[in-house]
C-alpha positions as CSV (number, residue, x, y, z in Angstrom):
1,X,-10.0,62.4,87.7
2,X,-8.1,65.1,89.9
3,X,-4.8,66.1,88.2
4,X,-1.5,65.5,89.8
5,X,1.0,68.7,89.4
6,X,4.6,67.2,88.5
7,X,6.5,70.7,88.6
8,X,9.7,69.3,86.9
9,X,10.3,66.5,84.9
10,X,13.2,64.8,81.9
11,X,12.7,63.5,79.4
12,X,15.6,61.3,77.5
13,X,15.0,60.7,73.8
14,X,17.0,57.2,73.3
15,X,15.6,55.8,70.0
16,X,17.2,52.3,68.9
17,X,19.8,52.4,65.8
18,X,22.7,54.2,65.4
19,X,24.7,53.7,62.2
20,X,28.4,55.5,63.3
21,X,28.5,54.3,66.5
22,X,26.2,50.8,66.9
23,X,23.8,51.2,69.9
24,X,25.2,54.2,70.9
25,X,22.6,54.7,73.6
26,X,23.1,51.4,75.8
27,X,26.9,50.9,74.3
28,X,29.1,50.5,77.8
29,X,31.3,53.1,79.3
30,X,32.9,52.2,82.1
31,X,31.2,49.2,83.8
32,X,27.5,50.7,82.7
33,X,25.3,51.3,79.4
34,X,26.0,54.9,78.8
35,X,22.6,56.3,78.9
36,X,22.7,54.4,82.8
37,X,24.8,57.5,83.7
38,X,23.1,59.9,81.9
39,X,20.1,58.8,84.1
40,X,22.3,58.6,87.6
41,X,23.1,62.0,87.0
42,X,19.8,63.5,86.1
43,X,18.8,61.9,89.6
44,X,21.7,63.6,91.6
45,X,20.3,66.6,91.0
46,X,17.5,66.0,92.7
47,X,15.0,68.6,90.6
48,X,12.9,65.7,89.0
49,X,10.1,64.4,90.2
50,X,10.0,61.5,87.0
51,X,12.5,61.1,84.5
52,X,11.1,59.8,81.7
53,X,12.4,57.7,78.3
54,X,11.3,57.7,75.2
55,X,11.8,55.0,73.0
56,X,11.0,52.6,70.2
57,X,13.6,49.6,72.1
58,X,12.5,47.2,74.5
59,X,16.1,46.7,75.6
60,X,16.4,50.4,76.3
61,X,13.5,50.8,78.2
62,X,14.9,47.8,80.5
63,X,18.1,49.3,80.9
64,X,16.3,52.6,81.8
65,X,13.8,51.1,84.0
66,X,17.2,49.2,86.1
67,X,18.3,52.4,86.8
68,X,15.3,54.4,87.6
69,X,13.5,55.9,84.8
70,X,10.2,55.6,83.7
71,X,9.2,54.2,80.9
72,X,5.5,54.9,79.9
73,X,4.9,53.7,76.3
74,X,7.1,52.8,73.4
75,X,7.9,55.6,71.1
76,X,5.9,54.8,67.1
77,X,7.8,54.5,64.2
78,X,6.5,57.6,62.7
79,X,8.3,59.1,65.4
80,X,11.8,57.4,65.6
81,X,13.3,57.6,62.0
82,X,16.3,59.8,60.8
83,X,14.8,62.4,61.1
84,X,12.2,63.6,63.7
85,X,13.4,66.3,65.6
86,X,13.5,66.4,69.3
87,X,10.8,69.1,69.9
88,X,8.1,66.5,68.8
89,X,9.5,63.9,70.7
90,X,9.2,65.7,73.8
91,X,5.6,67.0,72.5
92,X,5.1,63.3,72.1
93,X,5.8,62.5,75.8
94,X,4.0,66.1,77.6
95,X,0.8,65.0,75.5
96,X,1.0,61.6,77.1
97,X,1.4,62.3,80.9
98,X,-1.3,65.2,80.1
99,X,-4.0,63.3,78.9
100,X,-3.2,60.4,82.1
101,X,-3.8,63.4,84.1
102,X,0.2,64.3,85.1
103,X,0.6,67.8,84.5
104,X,3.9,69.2,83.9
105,X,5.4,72.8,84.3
106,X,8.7,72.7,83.1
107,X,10.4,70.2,81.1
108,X,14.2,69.4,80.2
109,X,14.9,67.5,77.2
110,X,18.2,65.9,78.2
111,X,20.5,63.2,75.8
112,X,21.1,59.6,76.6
113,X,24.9,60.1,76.0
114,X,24.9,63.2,78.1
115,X,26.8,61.0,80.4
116,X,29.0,64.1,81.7
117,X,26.2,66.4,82.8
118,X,26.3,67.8,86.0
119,X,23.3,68.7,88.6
120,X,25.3,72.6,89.2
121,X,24.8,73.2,85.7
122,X,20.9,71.9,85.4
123,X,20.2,74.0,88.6
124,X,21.6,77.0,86.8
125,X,19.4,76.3,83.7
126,X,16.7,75.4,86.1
127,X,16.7,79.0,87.6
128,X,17.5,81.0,84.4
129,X,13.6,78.9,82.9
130,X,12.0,80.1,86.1
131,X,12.8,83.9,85.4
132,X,12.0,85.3,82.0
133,X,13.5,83.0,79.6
134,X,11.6,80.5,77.1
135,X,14.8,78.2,76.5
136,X,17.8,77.8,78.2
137,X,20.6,75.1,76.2
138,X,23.8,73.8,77.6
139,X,26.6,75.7,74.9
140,X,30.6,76.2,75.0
141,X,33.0,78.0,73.1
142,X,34.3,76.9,69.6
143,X,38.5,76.3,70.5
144,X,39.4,78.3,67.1
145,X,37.1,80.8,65.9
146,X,34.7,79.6,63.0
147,X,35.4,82.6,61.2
148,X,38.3,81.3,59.4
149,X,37.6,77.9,58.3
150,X,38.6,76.5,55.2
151,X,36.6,74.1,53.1
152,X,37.5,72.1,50.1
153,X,36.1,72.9,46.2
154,X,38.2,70.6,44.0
155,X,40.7,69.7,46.7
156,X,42.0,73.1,46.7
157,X,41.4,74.8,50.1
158,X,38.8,78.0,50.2
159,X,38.3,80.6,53.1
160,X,34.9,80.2,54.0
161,X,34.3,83.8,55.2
162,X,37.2,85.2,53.3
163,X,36.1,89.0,54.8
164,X,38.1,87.3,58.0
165,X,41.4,86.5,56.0
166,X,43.3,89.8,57.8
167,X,41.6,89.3,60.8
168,X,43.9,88.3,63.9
169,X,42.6,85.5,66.0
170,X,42.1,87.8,69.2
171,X,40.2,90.3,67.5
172,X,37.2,88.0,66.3
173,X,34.5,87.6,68.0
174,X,34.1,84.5,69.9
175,X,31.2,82.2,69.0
176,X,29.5,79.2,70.8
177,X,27.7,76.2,69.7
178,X,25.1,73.5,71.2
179,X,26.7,71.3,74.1
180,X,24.3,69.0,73.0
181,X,23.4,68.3,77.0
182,X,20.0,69.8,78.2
183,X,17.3,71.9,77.0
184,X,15.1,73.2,79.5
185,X,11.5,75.1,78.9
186,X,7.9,75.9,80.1
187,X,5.8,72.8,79.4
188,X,3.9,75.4,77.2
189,X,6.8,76.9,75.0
190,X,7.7,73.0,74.2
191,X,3.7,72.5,73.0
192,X,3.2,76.2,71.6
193,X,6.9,77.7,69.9
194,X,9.4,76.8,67.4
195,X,13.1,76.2,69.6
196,X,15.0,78.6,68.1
197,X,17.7,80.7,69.0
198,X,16.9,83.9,69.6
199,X,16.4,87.2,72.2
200,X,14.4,84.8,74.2
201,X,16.4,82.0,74.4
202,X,19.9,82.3,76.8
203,X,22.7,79.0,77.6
204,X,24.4,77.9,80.7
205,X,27.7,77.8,79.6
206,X,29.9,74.4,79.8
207,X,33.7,74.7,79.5
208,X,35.2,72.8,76.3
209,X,37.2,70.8,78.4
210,X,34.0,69.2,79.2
211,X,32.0,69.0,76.2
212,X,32.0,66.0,73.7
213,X,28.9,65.0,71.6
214,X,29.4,62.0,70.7
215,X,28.7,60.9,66.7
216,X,31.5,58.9,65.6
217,X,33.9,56.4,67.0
218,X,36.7,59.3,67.5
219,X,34.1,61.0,69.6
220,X,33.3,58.0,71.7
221,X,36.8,57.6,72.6
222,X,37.3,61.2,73.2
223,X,34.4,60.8,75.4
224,X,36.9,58.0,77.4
225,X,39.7,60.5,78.0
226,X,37.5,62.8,79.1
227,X,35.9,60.4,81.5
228,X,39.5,59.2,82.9
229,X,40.7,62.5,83.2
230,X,37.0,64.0,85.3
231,X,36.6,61.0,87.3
232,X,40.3,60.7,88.3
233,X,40.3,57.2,86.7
């Protein structure tokens, strides 16, 4: 059977079950199952040939078939508790297309509440893949620096890096954490290397005015304002 050469494809990772948040995935936000604008947006961009989902729910996949996904199997057990990691869902999905004959070169991993993505900032990671890096993540700048948390030991507050404690705010070194929007990489770094963070790996950065993952409750509503306030609602 000849091959068919899909350069670019997504893949959305929208198991069933969510304990904090109750079908977090297809919960509505504004007039449409959240992971329905995840999709829309992925489709703007215009740099996918497929998007795909992977799930274990047959009310996902319907949801993501409405609004243009694919949907090609549904996602085992094995690989939809607590506490499989993303990387082998995506392995799960390149292994698939390969062995129906759809080759894939590059690949971005993309969350079904990553309703706020935007196609500028997947173009950017897009172009960063195609030069020298393995892994390109969305990321954005902590508010106030990490360096001088507290945490609590007996209800009594602790410095968590108490070498910061004379440190002024301004003169730390910022830090940045996952956006929790994209990953891109070669088809062959998802099947072959460990996604870590290191010399090989670079971000495009989202501002933290736009950046909510969404866990709780008090994220999904935070997720709201931020909606109102981006969409001029």
């Amino acid at each position: 059977m000849q091959k068919k050469i899909r350069k670019n494809i997504a893949v959305i990772p929208a198991r069933a079950g969510s304990s904090r948040v109750p079908n977090k995935n297809i919960k509505m936000f504004f007039g449409k199952p959240i992971l329905a604008w995840t999709i829309i947006n992925l489709k703007k961009s215009k740099l996918f040939e497929d998007i795909y989902v992977s799930t274990d729910s047959k009310k996902i996949a319907n949801i993501a078939k409405k609004y243009g996904a694919k949907v090609p199997f549904y996602r085992s057990k094995k690989l939809s508790d607590n506490f499989t990691g993303t990387q082998k869902v995506v392995q799960n999905m390149i292994n698939f297309l390969t062995k129906r004959g759809i080759e894939t070169s590059y690949v971005c991993c993309v969350y079904p509440t990553a309703w706020n993505i935007e196609s500028r900032d997947i173009k950017q990671g897009f172009n960063k893949i195609k030069k020298k890096w393995n892994f390109v993540i969305s990321a954005s700048q902590y508010e106030s620096p990490p360096q001088r948390a507290f945490i609590k030991k007996n209800n009594a507050l602790k410095m968590a890096y108490p070498k910061f404690f004379n440190f002024r705010t301004q003169d730390l070194q910022p830090m940045f954490f996952d956006a929790g929007q994209f990953y891109w990489a070669k088809t062959h770094t998802w099947l072959n290397k460990k996604l870590i963070f290191n010399k090989s790996c670079t971000t495009v950065f989202i501002p933290k005015w736009r950046v909510q993952d969404i866990d709780t409750m008090e994220d999904w509503k935070k997720a709201q304002l931020i909606f109102k306030m981006t969409k001029g609602k």
